[in-house]
N, CA, C and O atoms as a printed pandas DataFrame, in Angstrom:
     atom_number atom_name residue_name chain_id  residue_number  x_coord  y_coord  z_coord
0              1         N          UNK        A               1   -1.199   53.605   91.937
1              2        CA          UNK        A               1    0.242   53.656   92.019
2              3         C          UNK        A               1    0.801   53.545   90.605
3              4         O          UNK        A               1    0.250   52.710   89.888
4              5         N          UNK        A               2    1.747   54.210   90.116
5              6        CA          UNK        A               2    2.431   54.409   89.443
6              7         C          UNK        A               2    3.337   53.454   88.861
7              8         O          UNK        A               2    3.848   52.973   89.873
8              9         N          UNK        A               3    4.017   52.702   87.590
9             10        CA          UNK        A               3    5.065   52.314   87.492
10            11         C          UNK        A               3    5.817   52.705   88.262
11            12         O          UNK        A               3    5.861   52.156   89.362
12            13         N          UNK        A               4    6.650   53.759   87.969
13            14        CA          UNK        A               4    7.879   54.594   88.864
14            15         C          UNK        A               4    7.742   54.478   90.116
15            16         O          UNK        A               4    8.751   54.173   90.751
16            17         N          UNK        A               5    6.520   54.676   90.813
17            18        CA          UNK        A               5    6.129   54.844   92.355
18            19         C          UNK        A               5    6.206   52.726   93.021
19            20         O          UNK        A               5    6.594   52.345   94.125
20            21         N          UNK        A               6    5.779   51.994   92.056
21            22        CA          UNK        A               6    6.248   50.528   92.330
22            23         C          UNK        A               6    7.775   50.127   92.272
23            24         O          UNK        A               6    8.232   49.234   92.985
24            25         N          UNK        A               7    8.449   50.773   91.469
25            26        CA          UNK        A               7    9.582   50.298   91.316
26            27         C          UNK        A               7   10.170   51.274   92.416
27            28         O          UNK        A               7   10.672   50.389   93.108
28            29         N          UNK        A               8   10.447   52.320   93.018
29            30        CA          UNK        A               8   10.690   53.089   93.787
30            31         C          UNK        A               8   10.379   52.328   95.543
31            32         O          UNK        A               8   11.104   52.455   96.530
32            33         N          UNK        A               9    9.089   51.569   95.432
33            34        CA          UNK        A               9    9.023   51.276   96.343
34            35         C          UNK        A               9    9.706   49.744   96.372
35            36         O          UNK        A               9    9.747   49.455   97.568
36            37         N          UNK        A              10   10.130   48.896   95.777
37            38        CA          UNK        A              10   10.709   47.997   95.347
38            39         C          UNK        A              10   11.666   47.875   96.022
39            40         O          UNK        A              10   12.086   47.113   96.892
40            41         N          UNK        A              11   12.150   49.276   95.176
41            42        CA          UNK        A              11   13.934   49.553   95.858
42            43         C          UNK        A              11   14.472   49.472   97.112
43            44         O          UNK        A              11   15.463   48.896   97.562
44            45         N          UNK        A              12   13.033   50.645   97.915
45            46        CA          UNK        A              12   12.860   50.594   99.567
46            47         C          UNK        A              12   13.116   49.792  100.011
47            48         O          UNK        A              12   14.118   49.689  100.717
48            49         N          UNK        A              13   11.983   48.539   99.676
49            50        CA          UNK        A              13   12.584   47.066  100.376
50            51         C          UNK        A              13   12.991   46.615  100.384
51            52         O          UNK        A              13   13.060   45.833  101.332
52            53         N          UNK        A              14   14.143   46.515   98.828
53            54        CA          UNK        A              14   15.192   45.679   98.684
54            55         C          UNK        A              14   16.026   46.113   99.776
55            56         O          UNK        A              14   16.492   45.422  100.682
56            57         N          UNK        A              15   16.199   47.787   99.498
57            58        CA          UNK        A              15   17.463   48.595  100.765
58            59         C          UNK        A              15   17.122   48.053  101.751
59            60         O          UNK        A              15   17.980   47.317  102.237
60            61         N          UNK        A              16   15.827   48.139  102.466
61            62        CA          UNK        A              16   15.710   47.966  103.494
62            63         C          UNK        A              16   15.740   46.157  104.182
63            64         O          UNK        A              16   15.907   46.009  105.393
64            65         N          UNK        A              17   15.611   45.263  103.517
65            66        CA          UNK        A              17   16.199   44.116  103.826
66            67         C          UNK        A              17   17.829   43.306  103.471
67            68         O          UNK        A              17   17.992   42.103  103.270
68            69         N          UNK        A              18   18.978   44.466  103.475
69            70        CA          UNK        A              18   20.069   44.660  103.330
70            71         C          UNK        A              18   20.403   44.441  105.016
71            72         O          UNK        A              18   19.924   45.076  105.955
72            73         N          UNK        A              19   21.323   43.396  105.046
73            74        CA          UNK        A              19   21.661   43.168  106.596
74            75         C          UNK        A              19   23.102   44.006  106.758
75            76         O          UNK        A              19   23.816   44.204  105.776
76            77         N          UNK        A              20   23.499   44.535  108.259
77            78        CA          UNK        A              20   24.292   45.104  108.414
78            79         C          UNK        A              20   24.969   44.823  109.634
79            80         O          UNK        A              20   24.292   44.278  110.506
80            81         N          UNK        A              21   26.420   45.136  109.936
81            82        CA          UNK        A              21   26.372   44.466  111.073
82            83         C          UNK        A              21   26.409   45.564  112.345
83            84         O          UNK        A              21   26.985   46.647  112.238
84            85         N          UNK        A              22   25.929   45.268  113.185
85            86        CA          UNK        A              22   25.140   45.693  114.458
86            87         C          UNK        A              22   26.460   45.213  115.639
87            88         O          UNK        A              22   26.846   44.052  115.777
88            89         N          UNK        A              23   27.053   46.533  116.483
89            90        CA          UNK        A              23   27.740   45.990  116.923
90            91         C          UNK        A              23   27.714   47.205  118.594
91            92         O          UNK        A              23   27.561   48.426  118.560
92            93         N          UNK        A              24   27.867   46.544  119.568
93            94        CA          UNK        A              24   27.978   47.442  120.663
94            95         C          UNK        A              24   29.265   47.737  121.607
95            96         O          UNK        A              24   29.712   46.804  122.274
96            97         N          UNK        A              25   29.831   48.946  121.671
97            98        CA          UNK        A              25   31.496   49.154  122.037
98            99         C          UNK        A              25   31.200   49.291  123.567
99           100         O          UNK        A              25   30.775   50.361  124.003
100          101         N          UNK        A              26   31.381   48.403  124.244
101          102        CA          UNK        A              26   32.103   49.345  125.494
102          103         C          UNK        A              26   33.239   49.551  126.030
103          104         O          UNK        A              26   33.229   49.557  127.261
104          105         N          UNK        A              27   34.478   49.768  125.385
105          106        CA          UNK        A              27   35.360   50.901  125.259
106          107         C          UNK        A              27   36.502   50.577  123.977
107          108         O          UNK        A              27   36.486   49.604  123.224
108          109         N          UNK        A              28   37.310   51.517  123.990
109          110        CA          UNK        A              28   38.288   51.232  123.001
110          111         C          UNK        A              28   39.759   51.806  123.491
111          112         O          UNK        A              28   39.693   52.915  124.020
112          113         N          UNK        A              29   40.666   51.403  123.425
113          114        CA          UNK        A              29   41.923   52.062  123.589
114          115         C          UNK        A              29   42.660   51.522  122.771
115          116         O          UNK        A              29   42.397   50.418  122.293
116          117         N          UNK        A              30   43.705   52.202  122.469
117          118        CA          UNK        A              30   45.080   51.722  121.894
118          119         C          UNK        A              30   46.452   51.233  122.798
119          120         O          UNK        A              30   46.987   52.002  123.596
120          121         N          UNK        A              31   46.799   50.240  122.625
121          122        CA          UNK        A              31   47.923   49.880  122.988
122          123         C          UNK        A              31   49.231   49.712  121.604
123          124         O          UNK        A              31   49.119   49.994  120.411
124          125         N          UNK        A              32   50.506   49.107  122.426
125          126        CA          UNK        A              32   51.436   49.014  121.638
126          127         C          UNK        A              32   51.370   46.869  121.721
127          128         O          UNK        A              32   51.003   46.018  122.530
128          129         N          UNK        A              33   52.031   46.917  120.214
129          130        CA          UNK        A              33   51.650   45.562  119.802
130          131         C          UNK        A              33   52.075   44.099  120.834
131          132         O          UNK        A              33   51.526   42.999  120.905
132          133         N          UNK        A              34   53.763   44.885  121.832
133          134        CA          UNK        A              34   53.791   43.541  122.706
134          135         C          UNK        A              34   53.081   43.693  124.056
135          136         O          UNK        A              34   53.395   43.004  125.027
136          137         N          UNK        A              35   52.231   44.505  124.082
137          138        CA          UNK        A              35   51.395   44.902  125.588
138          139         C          UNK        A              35   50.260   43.473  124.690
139          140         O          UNK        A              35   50.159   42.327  125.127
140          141         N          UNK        A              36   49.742   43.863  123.753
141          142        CA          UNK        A              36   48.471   42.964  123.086
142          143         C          UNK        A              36   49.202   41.693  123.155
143          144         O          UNK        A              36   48.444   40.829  123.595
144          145         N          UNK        A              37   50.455   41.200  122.877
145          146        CA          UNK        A              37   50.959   39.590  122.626
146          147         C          UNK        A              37   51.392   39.595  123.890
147          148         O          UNK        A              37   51.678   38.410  124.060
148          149         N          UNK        A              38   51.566   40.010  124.629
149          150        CA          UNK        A              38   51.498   39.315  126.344
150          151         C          UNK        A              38   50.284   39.128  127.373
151          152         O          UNK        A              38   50.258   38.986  128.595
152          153         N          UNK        A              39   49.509   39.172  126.605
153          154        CA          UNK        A              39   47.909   39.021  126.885
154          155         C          UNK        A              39   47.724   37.287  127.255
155          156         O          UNK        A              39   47.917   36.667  126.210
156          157         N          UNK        A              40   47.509   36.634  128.057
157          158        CA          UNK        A              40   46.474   35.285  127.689
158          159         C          UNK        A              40   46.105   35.428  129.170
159          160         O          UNK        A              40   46.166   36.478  129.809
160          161         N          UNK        A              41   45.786   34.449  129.546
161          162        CA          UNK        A              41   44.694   33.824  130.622
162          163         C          UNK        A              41   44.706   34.439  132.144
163          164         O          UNK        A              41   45.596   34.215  132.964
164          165         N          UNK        A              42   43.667   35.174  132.342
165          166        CA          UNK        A              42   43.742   35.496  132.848
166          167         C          UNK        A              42   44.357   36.875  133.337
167          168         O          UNK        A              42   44.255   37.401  134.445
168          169         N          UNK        A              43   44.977   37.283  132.278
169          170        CA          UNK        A              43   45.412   38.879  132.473
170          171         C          UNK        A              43   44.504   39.947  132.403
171          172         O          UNK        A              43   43.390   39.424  132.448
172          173         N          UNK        A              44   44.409   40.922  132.334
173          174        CA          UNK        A              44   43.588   42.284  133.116
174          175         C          UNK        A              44   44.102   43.506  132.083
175          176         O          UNK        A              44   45.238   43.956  132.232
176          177         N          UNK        A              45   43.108   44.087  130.898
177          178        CA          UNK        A              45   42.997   44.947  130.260
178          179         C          UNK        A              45   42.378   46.188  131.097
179          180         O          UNK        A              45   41.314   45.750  131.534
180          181         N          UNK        A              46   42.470   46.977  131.352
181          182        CA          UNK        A              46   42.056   48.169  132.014
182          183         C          UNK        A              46   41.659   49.427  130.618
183          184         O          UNK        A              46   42.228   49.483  129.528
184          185         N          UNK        A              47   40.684   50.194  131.047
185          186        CA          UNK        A              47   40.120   51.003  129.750
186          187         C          UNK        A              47   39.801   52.315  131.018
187          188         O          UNK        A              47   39.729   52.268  132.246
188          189         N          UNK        A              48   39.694   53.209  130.217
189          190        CA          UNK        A              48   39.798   54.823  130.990
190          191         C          UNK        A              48   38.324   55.061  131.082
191          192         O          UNK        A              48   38.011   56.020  131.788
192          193         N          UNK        A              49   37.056   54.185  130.344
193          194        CA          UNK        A              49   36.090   54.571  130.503
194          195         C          UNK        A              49   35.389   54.026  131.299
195          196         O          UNK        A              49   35.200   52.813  131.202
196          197         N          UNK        A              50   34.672   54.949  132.542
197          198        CA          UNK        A              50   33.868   54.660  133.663
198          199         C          UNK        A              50   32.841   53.356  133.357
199          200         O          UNK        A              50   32.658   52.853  132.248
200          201         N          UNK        A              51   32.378   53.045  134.301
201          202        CA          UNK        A              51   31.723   51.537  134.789
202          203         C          UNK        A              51   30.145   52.203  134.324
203          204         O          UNK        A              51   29.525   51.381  133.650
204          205         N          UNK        A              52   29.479   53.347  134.519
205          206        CA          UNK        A              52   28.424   54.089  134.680
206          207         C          UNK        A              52   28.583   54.552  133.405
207          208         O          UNK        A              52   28.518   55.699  133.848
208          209         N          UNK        A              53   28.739   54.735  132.167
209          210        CA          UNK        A              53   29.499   55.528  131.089
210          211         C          UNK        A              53   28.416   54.608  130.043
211          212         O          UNK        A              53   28.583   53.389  130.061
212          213         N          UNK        A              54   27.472   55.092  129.268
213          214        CA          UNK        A              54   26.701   54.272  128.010
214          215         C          UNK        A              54   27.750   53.763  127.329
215          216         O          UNK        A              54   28.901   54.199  127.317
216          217         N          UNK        A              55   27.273   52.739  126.710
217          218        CA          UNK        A              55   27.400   51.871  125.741
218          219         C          UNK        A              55   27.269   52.669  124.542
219          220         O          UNK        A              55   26.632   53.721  124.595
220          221         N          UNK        A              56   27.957   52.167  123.163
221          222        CA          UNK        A              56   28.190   52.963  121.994
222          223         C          UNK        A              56   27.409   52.255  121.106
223          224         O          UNK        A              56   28.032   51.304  120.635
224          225         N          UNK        A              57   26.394   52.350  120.741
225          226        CA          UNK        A              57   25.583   51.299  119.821
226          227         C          UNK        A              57   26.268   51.639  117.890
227          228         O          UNK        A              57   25.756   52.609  117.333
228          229         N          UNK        A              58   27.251   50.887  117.145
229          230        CA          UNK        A              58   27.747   50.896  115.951
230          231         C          UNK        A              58   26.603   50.001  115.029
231          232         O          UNK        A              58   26.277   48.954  115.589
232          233         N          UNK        A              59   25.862   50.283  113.536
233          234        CA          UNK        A              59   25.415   50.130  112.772
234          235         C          UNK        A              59   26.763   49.814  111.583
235          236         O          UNK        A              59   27.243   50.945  111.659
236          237         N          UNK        A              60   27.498   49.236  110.771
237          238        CA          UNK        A              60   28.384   48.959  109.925
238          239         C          UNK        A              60   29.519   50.014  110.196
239          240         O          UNK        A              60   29.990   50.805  109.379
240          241         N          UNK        A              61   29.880   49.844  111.610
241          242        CA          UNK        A              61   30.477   50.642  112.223
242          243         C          UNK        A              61   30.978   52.041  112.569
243          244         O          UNK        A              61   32.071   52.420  112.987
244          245         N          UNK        A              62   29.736   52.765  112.239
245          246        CA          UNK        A              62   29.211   54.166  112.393
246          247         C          UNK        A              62   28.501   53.468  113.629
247          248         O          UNK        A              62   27.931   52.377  113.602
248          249         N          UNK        A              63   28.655   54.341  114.753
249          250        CA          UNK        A              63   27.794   54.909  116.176
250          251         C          UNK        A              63   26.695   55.782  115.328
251          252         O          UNK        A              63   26.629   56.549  114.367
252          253         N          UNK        A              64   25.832   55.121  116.374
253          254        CA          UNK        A              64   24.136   55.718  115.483
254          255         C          UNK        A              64   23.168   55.561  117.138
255          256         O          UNK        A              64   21.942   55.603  117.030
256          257         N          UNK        A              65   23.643   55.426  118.268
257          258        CA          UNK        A              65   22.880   55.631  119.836
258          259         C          UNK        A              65   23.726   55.027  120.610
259          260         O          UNK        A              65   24.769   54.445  120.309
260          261         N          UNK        A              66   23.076   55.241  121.953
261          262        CA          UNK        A              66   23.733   54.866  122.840
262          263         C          UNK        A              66   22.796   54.409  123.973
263          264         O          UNK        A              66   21.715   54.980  124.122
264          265         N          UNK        A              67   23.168   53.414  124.765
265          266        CA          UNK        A              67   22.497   53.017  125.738
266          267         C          UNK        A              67   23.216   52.385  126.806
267          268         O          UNK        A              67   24.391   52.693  127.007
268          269         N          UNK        A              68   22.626   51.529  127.512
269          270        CA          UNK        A              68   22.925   50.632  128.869
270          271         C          UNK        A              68   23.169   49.065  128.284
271          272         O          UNK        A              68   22.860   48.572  127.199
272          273         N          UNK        A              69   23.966   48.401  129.650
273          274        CA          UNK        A              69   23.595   47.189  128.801
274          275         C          UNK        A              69   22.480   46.728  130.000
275          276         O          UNK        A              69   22.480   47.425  131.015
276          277         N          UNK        A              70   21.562   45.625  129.932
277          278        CA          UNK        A              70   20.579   44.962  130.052
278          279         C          UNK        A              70   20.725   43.477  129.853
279          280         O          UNK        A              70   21.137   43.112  128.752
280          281         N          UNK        A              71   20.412   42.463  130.872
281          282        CA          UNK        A              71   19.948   41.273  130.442
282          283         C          UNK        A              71   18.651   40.998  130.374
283          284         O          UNK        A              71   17.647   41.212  131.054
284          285         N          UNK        A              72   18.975   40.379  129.206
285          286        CA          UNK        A              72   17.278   39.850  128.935
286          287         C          UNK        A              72   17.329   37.971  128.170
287          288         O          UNK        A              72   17.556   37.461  127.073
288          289         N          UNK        A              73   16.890   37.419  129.846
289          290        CA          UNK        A              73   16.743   36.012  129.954
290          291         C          UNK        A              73   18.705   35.754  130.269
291          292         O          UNK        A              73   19.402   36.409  131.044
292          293         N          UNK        A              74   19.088   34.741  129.477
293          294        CA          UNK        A              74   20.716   34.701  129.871
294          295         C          UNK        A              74   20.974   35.170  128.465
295          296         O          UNK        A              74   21.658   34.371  127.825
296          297         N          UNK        A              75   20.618   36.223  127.831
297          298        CA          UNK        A              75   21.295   36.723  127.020
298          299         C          UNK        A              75   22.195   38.506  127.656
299          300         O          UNK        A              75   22.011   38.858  128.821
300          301         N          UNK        A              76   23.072   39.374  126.699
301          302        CA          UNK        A              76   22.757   40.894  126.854
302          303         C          UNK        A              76   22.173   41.186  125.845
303          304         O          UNK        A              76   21.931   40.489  124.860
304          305         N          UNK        A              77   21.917   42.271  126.068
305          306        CA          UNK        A              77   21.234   43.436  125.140
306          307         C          UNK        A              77   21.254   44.908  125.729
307          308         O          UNK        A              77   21.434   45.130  126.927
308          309         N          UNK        A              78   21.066   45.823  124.843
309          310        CA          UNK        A              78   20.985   47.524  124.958
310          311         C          UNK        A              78   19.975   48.287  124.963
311          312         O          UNK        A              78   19.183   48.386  124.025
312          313         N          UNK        A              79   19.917   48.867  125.972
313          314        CA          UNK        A              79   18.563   49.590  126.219
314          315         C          UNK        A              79   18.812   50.444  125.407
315          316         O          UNK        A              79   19.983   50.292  125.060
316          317         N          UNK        A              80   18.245   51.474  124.778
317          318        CA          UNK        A              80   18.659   52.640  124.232
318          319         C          UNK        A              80   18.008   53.849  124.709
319          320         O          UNK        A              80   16.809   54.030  124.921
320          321         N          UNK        A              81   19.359   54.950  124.895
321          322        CA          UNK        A              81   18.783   55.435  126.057
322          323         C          UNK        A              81   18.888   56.845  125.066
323          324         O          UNK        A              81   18.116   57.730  125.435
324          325         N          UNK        A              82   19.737   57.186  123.853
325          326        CA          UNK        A              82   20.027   57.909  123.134
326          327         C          UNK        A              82   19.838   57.762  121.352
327          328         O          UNK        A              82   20.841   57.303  120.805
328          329         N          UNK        A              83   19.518   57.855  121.099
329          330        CA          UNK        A              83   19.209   57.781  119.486
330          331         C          UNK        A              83   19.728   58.818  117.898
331          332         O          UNK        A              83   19.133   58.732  116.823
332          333         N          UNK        A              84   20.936   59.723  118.162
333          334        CA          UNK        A              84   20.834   60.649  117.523
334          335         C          UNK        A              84   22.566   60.374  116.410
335          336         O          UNK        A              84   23.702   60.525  116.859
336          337         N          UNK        A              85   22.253   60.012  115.147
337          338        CA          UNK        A              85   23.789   60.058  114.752
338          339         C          UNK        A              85   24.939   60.919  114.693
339          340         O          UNK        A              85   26.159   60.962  114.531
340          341         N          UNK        A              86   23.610   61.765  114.972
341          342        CA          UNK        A              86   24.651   63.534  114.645
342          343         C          UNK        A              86   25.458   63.433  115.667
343          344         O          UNK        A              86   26.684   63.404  115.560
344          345         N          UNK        A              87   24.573   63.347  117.159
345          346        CA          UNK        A              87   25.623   63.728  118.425
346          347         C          UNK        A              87   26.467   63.023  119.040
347          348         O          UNK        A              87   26.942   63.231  120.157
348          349         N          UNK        A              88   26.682   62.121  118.279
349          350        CA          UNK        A              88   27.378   60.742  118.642
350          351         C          UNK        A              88   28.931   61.060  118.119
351          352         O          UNK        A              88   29.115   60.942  116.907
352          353         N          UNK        A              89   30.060   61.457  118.956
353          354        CA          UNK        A              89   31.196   61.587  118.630
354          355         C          UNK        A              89   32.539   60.368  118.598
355          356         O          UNK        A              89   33.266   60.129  119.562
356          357         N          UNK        A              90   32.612   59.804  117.436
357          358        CA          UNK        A              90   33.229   58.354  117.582
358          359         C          UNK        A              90   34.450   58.449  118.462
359          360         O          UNK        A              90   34.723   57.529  119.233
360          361         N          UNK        A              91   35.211   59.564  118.365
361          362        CA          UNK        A              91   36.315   59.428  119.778
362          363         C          UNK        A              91   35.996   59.723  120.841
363          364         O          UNK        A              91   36.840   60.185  121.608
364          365         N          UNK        A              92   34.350   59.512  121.331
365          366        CA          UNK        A              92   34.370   58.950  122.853
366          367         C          UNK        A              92   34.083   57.468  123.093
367          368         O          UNK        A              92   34.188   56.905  124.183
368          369         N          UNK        A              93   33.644   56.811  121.752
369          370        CA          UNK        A              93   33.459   55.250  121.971
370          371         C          UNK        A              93   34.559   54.551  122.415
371          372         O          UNK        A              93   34.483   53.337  122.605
């Protein structure tokens, strides 16, 4: 291995142990600001996207797959049922 080819690979790992945040949408809408401040306990947000409809898996908030949600033990988590950044269109998240 090379100088260049060590320091190159260096880099890799530095990039690659760079944390990011990891985040999963299931849905998004817009409202107007006193619909959001008449919100508390117990009130009922409604969203246009189906019950059956994947999950939007966001990487530093770029969509990068999509999946289900899943429990695993008393936690959630996301199956991933899709993997592709290209086909991932952020105005369906």
């Amino acid at each position: 291995m090379t100088a260049q080819q060590a320091t190159i690979d260096g880099y890799q790992r530095g990039v690659l142990n760079v944390q990011a945040a990891v985040s999963v949408t299931l849905a998004q809408k817009r409202n107007h600001l006193d619909t959001v401040l008449r919100l508390g306990p117990g009130a009922m947000l409604t969203f246009e996207k189906n019950c059956d409809e994947p999950l939007t898996l966001e990487v530093g908030g770029q969509p990068i797959a999509t999946g289900e949600v899943v429990k695993v033990g008393d936690k959630y988590g996301i199956r991933i049922r899709s993997f592709d950044p290209d086909d991932i269109d952020p105005a369906d998240c």
